[in-house]
C-alpha positions in Angstrom: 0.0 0.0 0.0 2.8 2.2 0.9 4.8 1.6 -2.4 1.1 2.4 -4.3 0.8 5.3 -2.7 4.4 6.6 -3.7 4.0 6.0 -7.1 0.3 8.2 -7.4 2.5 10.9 -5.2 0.6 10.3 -1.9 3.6 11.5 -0.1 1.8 11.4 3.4 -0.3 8.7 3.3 3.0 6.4 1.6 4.2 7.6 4.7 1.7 6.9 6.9 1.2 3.6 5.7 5.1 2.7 5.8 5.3 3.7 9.6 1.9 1.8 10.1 3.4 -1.4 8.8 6.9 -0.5 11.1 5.5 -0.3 14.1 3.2 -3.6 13.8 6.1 -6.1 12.7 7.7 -7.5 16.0 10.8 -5.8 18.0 13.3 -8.2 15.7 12.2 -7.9 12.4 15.4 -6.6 11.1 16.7 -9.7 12.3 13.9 -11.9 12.7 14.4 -15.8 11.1 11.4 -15.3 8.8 12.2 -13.8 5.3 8.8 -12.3 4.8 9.5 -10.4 8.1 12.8 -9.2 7.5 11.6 -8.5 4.0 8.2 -6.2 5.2 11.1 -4.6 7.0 13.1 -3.6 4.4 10.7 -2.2 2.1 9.0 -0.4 5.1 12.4 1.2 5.3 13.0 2.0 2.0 9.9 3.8 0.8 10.4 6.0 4.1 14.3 6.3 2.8 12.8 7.2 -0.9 10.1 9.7 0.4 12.6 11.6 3.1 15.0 12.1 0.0 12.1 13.4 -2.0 12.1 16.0 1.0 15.8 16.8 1.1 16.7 15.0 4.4 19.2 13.2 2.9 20.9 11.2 6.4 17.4 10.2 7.4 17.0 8.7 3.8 20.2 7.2 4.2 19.8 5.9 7.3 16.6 4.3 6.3 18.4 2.7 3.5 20.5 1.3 5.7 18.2 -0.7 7.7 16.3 -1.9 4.4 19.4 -3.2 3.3 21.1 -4.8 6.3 17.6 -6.7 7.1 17.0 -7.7 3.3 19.9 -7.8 0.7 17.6 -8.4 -2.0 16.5 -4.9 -1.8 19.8 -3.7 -2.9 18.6 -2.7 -6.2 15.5 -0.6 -5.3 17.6 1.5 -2.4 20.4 1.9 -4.8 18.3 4.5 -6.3 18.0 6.4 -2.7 22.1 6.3 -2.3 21.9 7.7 -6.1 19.5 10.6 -5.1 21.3 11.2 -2.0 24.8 11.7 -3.5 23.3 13.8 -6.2 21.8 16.0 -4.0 25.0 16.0 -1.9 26.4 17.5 -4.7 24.2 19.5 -6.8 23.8 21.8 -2.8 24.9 25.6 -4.6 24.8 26.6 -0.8 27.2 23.7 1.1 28.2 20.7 -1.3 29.6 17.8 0.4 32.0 16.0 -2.6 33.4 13.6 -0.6 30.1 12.6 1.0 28.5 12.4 -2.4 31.2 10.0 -3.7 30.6 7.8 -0.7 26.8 7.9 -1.5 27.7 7.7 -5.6 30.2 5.0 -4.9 27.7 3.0 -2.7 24.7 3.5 -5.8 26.7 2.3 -8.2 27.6 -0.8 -6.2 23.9 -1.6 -5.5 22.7 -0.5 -9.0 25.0 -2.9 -11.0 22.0 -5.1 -12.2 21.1 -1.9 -13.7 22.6 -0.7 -16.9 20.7 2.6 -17.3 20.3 3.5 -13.8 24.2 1.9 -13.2 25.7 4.2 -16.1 23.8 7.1 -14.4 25.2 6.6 -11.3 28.8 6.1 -12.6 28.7 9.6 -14.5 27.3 11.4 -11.3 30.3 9.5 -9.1 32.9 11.0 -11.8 31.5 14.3 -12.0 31.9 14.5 -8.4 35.2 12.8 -8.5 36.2 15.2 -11.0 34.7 18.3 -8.8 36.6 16.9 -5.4 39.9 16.7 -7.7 39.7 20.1 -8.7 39.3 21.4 -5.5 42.2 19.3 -3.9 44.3 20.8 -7.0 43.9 24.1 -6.1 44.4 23.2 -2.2 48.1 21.4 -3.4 49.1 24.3 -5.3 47.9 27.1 -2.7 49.3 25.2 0.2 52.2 23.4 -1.4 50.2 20.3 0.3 51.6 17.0 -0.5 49.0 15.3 1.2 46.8 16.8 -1.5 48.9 15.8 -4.3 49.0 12.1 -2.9 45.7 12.1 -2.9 45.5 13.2 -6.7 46.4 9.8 -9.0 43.6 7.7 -7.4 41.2 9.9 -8.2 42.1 11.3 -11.7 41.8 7.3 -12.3 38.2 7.1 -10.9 37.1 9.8 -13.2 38.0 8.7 -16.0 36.9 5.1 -15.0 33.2 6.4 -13.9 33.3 9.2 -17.0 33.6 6.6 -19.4 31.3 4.1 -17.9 28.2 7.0 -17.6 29.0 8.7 -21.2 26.0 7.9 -22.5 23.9 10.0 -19.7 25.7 13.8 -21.3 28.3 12.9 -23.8 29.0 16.5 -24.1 29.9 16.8 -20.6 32.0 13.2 -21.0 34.4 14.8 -23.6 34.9 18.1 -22.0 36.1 16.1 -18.8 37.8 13.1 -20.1 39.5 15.6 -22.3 40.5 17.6 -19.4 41.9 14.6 -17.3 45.0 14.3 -18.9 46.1 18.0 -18.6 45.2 17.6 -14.7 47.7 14.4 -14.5 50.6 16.3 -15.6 49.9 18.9 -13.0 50.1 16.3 -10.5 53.6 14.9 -11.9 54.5 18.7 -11.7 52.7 19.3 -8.2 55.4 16.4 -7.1 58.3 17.9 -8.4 58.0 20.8 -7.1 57.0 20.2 -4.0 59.3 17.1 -3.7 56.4 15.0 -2.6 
């Protein structure tokens, strides 16, 4: 009833009908022995994961997530989708963006999402443009700072981008170029970063 509910955009009563179901299944149902339990329990979980994203309170979602998918691993595909919105949103914020909590989030989608080509290649390309982002801004912070933790920090990620890039090119292949052409030019830095800095 929940999940209906969600899908005509009856935010509150999804809601209300996700905690109903909660707070009737027993004290152990994220562990309980019976798969339909532990299963009612997950998918309580994740459609109040999916609706508190909807609303922007992105640790609650993930939190939720959590629980649907430490009771009930089969659910990993649907609350991939809640990790994917979460780290999105983590890093879409123009006021505070979070990049390193958004590639945790990404990182963890696109784990859970594998089963998925569309939904996996969209959660690739939003990991790498974050990656890419987080790169950028530890760049800078190496070069202003003369930080070789920074620089250290650089080849492991330049590697994810292009990994993710390429995997997600077909979400914005526009985008895709402009970055995976801009990779290599931000690799040579590093090497020069090094140098330098005798890192």
């Amino acid at each position: 009833l929940a999940s209906q509910r969600m899908v005509k955009g009856d935010s509150t009563g999804a809601m209300a009908a996700a905690l109903g179901l909660l707070g009737n299944l027993p004290p152990n149902a994220a562990s309980s022995a019976s798969p339909q339990i532990r299963g009612l329990f997950a998918r309580g979980h994740y459609v109040v994961a999916m609706l508190q994203n909807g609303h922007g309170q992105v640790d609650s979602a993930v939190a939720h997530a959590d629980l649907a998918v430490q009771a009930d691993s089969m659910i990993r595909g649907s609350v991939g989708v809640v990790y994917l919105l979460a780290g999105a949103r983590q890093r879409g914020d123009t006021v505070n963006p979070n990049l390193p909590r958004a590639i945790d989030l990404l990182t963890q989608a696109k784990t859970y999402l594998a089963g998925n080509p569309r939904m996996a290649a969209n959660a690739s390309f939003q990991l790498g443009v974050s990656q890419f982002q987080f790169a950028r801004q530890l760049d800078q912070r190496a070069e202003g700072e003369h930080n070789c933790e920074a620089v250290r920090a650089l080849p492991p990620l330049w590697a994810g981008v292009e990994q993710n890039i390429a995997a997600g090119a077909s979400i914005n292949r526009d985008v895709a170029n402009q970055i995976l052409t801009a990779v290599p030019q931000f690799r040579a830095r590093v090497d020069a970063l090094s140098r330098n800095f005798r890192c």
